[in-house]
C-alpha positions as MATLAB code, in Angstrom:
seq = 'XXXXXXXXXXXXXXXXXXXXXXXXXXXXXXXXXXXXXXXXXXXXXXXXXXXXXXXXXXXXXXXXXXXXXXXXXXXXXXXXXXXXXXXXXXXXXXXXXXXXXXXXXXXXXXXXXXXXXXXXXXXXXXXXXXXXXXXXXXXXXXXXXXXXXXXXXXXXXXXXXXXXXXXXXXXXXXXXXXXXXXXXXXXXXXXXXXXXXXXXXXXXXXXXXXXXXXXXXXXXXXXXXXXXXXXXXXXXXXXXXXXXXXXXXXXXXXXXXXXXXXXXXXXXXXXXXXXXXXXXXXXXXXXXXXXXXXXXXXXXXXXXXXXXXXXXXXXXXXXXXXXXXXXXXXXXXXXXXXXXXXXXXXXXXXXXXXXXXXXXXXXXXXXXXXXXXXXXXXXXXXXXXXXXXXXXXXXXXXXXXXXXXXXXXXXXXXXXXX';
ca = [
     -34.524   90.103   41.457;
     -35.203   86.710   41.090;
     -38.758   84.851   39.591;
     -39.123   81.445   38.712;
     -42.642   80.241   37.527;
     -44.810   77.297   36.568;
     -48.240   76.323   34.909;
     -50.383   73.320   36.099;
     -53.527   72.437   34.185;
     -56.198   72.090   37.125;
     -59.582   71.203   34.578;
     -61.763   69.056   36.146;
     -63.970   66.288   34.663;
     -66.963   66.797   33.142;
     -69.975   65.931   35.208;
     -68.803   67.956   38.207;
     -71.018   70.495   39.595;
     -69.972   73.960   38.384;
     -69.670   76.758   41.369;
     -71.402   80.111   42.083;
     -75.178   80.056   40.721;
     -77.963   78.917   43.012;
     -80.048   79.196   38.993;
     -77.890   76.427   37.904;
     -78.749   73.242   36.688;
     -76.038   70.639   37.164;
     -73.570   69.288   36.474;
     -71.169   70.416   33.907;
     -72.058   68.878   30.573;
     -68.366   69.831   28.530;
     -65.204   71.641   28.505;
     -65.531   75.601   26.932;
     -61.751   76.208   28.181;
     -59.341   74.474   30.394;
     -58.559   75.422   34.084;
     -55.332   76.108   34.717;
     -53.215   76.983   37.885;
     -50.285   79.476   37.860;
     -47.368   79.857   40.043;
     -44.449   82.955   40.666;
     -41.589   82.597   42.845;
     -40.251   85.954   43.355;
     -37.234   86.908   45.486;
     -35.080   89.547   45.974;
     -32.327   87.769   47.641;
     -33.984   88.652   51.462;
     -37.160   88.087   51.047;
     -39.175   85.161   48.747;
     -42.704   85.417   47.872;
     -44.658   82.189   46.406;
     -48.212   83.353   44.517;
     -50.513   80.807   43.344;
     -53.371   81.618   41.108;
     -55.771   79.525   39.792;
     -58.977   79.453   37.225;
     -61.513   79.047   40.373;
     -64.251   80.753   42.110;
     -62.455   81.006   44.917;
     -61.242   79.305   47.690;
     -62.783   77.955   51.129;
     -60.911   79.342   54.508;
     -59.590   75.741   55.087;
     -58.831   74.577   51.778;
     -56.659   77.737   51.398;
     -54.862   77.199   54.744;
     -54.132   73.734   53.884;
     -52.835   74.475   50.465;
     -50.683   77.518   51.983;
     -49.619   74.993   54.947;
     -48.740   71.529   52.596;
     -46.956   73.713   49.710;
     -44.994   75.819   52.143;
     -43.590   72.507   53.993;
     -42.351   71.343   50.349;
     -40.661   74.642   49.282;
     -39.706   76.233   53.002;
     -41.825   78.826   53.074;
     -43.575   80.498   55.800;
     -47.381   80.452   55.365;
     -47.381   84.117   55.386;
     -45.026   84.309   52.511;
     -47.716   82.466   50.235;
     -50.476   83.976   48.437;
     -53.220   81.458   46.980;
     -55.996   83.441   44.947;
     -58.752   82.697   42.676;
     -60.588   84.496   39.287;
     -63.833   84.360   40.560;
     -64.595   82.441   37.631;
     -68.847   81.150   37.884;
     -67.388   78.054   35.776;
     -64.961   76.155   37.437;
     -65.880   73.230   40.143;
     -67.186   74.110   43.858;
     -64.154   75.149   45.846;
     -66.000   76.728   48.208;
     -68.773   75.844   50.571;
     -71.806   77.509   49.212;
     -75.248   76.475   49.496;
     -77.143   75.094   46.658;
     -74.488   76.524   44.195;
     -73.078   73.504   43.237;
     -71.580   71.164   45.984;
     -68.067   71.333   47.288;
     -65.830   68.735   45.711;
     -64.073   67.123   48.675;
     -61.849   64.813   46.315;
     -60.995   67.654   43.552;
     -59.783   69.974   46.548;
     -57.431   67.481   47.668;
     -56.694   67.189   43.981;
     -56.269   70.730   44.229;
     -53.864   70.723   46.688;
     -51.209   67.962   45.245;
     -50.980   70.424   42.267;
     -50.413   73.575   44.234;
     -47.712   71.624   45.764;
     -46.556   70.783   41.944;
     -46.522   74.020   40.579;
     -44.958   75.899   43.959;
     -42.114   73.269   43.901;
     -41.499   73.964   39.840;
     -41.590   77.269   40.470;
     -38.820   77.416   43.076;
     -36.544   75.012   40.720;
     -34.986   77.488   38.484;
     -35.581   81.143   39.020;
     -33.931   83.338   36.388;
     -32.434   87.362   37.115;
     -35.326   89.454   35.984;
     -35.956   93.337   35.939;
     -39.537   94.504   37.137;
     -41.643   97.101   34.820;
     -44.913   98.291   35.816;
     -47.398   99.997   34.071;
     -51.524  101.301   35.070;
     -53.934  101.968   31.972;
     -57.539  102.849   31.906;
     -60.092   99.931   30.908;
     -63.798  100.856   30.962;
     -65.441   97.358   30.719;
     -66.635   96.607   33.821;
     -70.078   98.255   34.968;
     -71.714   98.929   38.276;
     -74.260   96.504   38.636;
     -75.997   97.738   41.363;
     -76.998  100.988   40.045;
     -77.703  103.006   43.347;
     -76.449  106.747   44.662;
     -72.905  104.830   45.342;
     -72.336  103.621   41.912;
     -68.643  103.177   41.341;
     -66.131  101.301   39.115;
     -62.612  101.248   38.972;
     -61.189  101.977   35.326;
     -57.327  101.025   36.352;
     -56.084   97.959   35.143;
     -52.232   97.418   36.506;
     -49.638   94.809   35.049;
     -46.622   94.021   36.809;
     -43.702   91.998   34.049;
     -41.072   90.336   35.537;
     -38.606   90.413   32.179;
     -35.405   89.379   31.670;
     -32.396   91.717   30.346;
     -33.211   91.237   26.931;
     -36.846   92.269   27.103;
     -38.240   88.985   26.745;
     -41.034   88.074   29.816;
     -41.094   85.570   32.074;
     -44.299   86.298   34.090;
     -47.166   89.036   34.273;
     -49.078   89.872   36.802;
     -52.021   91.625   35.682;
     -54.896   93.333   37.992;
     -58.503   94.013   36.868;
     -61.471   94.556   39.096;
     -64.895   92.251   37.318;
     -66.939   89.432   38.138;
     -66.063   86.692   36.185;
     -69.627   86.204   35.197;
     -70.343   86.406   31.716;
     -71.290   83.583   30.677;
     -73.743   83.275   33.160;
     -75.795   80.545   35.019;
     -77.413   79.300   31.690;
     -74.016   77.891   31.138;
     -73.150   73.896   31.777;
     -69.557   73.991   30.348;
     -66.333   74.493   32.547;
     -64.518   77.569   31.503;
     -62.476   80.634   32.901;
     -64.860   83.015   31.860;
     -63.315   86.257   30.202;
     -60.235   86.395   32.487;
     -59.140   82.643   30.955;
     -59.630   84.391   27.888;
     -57.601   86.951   28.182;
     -54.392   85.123   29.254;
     -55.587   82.366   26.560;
     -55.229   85.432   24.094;
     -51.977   86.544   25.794;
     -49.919   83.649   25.634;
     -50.563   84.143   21.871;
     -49.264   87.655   21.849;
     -46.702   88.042   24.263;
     -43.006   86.619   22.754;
     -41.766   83.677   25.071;
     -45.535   82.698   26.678;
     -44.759   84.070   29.490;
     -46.999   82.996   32.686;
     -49.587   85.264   33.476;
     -51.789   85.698   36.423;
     -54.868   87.283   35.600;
     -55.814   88.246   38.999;
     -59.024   90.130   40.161;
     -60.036   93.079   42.165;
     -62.486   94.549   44.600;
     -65.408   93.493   42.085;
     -68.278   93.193   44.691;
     -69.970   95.520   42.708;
     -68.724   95.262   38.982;
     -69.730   92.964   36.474;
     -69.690   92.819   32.970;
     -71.558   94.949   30.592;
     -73.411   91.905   29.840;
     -74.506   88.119   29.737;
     -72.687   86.983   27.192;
     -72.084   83.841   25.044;
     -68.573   81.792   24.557;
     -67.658   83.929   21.240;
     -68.937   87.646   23.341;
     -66.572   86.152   26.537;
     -63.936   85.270   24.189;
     -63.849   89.914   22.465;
     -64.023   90.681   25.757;
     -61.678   88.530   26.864;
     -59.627   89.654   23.849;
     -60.451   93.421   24.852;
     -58.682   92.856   28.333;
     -55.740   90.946   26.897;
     -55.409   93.865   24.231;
     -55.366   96.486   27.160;
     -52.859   94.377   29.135;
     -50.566   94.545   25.835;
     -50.652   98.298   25.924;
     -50.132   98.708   29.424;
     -46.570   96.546   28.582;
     -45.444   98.705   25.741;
     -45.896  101.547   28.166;
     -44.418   99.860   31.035;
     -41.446  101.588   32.628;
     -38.446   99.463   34.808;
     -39.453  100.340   38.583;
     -36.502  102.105   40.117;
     -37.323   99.979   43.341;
     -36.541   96.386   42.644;
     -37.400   95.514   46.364;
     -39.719   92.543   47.383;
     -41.362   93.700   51.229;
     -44.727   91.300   52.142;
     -46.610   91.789   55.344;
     -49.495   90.226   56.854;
     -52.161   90.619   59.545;
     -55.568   88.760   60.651;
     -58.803   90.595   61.053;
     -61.779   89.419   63.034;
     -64.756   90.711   61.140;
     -67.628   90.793   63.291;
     -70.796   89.149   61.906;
     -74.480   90.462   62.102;
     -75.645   87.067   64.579;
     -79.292   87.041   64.272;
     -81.421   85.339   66.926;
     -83.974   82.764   65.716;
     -86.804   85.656   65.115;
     -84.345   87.761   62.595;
     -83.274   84.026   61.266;
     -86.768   83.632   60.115;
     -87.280   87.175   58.642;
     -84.378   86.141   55.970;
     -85.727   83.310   55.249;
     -89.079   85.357   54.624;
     -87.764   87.932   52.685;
     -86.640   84.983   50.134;
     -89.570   83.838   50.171;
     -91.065   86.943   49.210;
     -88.889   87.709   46.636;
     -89.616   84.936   44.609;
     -93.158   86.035   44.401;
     -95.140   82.666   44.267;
     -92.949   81.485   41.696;
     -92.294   78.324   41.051;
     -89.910   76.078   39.086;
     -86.307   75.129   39.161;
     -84.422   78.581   40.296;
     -87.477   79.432   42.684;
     -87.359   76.106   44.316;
     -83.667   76.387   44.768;
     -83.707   79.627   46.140;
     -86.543   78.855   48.909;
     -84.712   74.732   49.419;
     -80.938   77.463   50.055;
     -83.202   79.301   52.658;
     -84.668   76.329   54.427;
     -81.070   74.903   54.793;
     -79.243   77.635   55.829;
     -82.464   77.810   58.567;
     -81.832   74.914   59.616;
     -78.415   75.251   60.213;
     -78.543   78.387   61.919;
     -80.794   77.301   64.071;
     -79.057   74.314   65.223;
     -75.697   76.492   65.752;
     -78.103   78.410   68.338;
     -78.942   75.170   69.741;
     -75.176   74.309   70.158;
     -73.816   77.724   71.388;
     -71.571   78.040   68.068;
     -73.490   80.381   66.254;
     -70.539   82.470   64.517;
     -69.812   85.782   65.401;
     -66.602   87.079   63.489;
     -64.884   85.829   60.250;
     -61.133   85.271   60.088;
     -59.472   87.523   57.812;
     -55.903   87.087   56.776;
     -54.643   90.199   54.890;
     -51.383   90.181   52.750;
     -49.742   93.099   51.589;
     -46.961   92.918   49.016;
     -44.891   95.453   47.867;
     -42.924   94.756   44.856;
     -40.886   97.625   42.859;
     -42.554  100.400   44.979;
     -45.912   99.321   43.584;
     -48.678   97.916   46.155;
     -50.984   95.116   46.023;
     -53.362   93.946   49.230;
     -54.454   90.683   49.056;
     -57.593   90.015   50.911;
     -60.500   87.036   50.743;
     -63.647   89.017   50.033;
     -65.684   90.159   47.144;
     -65.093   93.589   48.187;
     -66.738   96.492   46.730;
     -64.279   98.358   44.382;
     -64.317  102.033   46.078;
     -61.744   99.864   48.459;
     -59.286  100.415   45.567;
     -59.686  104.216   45.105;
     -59.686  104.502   48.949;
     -56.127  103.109   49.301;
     -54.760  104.237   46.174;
     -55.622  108.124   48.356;
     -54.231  106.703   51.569;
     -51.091  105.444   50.657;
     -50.462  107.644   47.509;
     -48.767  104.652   45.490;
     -49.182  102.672   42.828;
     -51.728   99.994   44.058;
     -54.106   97.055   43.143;
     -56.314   95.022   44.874;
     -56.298   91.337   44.779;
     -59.667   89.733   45.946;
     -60.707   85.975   46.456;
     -57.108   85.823   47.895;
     -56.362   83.225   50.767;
     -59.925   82.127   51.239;
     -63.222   84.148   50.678;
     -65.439   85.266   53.321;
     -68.476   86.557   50.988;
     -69.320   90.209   50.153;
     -67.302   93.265   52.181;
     -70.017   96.058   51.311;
     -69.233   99.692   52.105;
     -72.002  101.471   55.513;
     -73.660  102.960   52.110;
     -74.431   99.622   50.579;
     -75.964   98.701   53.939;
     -78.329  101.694   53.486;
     -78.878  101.194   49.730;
     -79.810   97.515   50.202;
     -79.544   94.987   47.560;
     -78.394   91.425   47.389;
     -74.711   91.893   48.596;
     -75.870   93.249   51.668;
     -79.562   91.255   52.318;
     -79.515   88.023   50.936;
     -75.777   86.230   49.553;
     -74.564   85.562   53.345;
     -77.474   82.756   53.121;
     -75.837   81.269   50.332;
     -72.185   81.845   51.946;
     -73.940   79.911   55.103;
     -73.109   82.551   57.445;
     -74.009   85.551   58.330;
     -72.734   89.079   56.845;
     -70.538   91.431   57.904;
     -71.436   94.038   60.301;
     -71.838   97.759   59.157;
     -68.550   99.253   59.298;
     -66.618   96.342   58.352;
     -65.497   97.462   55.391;
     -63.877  100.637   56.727;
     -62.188   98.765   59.947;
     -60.302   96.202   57.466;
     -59.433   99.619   54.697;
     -58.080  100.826   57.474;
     -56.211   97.749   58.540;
     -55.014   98.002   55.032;
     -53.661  101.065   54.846;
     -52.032  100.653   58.383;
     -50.402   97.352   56.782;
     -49.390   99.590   53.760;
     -47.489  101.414   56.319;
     -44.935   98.880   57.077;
     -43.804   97.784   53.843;
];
């Protein structure tokens, strides 16, 4: 086994809008932490694998093909053997096309995508012979924010090291499942929220710096235990890195040093609303901000109008959208699992899998694009924002009941070949 990696700072200026709170007032007023994007090159000498990971919220479905498409032409890689995924961090700039959560930044994705092609080519320059060591520990930090009949969180965090022979690391590839949220919309100042943290607090720890992805899970449902300021972000953040630490001690060299990836596309069909259910959304907004008024009201029932308006005029035009494009990536590395999909899926996804395929697995979310929330047929009875009102500020429409269970089982069919 082969792995070659490479770190690219991605921060953007201050004064851009920050990403994933319609509550938000804009733009960013300073720098809490810098962004940074990471790169692995892995290869087994038959198959290669380039992962790219960056301090983001995420990543629109054209922005991530273009950055899979322009970096694969540089390093010869198929776009299937590239995984681009995202934090989830509510502090970075507007990768994705959201409505009235900060604007997307046309001239830092492009930006974007000249430094995925840096850090893929850097990372395919000099690979080094590396043994793989994998280890899953229990961390109990995320909650269920939902708090219905459902609740569920998933307490395994998962590290992958890629070390060489004398036990030093070049790269780790850690796994936990929680929105990256803490600091909340009350905050102006571009950071990676408690996952930057926790590699921050890492790279301090771990001999040799090694590069670490900090990559998240199926965390549609999970959020911190709190709001938090920078210095309560920062213990957690140290909590995580801590955990990660001990999962490495523990680690153990997989007796499988085999790279496998497969991929598949999923149409997920939509819940297309004629002009009638349009306007009961829109209503239901409305309603819940209970004559309010003021900044975060006004947002909220401006987000409604728009994505009205919109919907409306995709009726007029015939291209109303009925499914959403879903690439799913599977890798298998050292006998351990790890789908990659582009949804905030809701974490019982994880447990699901980890039954079906009875192997070591974590789930990577916000991976090759994000489509918006992928709630389980209970959530759809439960109600709640994931399911009733965040397609509006996605600017689509959600998934349709069942969805989730049609792409698990996708999954675990995809599990099958590798």
């Amino acid at each position: 086994m082969r792995v070659g990696a490479a770190v690219v700072d991605i921060t953007p200026e201050v004064g851009c809008e920050l990403s994933g709170y319609v509550a938000r007032v804009q733009p960013s007023v300073g720098v809490h932490s810098r962004l940074f994007l990471r790169a692995l090159r892995i290869d087994d000498g038959t198959t290669r694998l380039l992962w790219l990971h960056g301090d983001l919220v995420g990543l629109d479905a054209e922005l991530a093909a273009a950055i899979k498409a322009r970096v694969g032409a540089v390093v010869n890689l198929p776009p299937e053997h590239i995984v681009v995924s995202a934090t989830h961090t509510h502090a970075g700039p507007c990768t994705i096309k959201l409505i009235n959560c900060g604007d997307y930044d046309e001239a830092y994705a492009e930006r974007l995508c000249r430094w995925c092609v840096e850090a893929g080519r850097r990372a395919m320059e000099k690979p080094v012979d590396v043994e793989m060591r994998f280890a899953q520990v229990r961390c109990d930090l995320a909650v269920d924010r939902r708090q219905q009949a459902s609740a569920h969180t998933d307490p395994v965090l998962g590290v992958l090291a890629f070390c060489r022979p004398d036990g030093g690391c070049v790269a780790v590839v850690a796994n936990y499942a929680m929105h990256n949220v803490a600091l909340g919309p009350e905050n102006r100042h571009i950071s990676g929220d408690v996952a930057g943290q926790a590699v921050a607090r890492l790279q301090e720890r771990l001999a040799g710096r090694p590069v670490v992805l900090f990559t998240n899970g199926a965390c549609g449902n999970l959020n911190p235990p709190s709001r938090a300021d920078f210095e309560q972000a920062e213990r957690w953040g140290d909590q995580l890195a801590q955990t990660v630490a001990e999962a490495l001690d523990r680690s153990e060299r997989t007796s499988d040093q085999r790279l496998r990836v497969a991929s598949d596309v999923v149409d997920v069909p939509l819940d297309a609303m004629d002009a009638s259910a349009i306007e009961a959304v829109v209503d239901r907004l409305e309603r819940g901000c209970c004559g309010q008024t003021g900044y975060v009201a006004d947002r909220i029932r401006e987000a409604g109008r728009i994505w009205r308006r919109r919907m409306l005029e995709r009726i007029e035009s015939g291209k109303l959208p009925t499914s959403a494009r879903m690439p799913l990536t599977v890798v298998s590395l050292g006998g351990t699992v790890w789908p990659c999909l582009p949804a905030e899926v809701f974490s019982i996804m994880t447990a699901q899998l980890r039954e079906a395929c009875a192997r070591p697995l974590q789930l990577v979310g916000f991976a090759n694009g994000d489509i918006g929330y992928l709630p389980t047929r209970q959530a759809y009875k439960e109600g709640g924002y994931e399911t009733e009102s965040a397609f509006v500020f996605y600017d689509s429409f959600r998934p349709a009941e069942g969805a989730f269970e049609d792409v698990r089982d996708r999954i675990v069919r995809l599990i099958g070949s590798v």
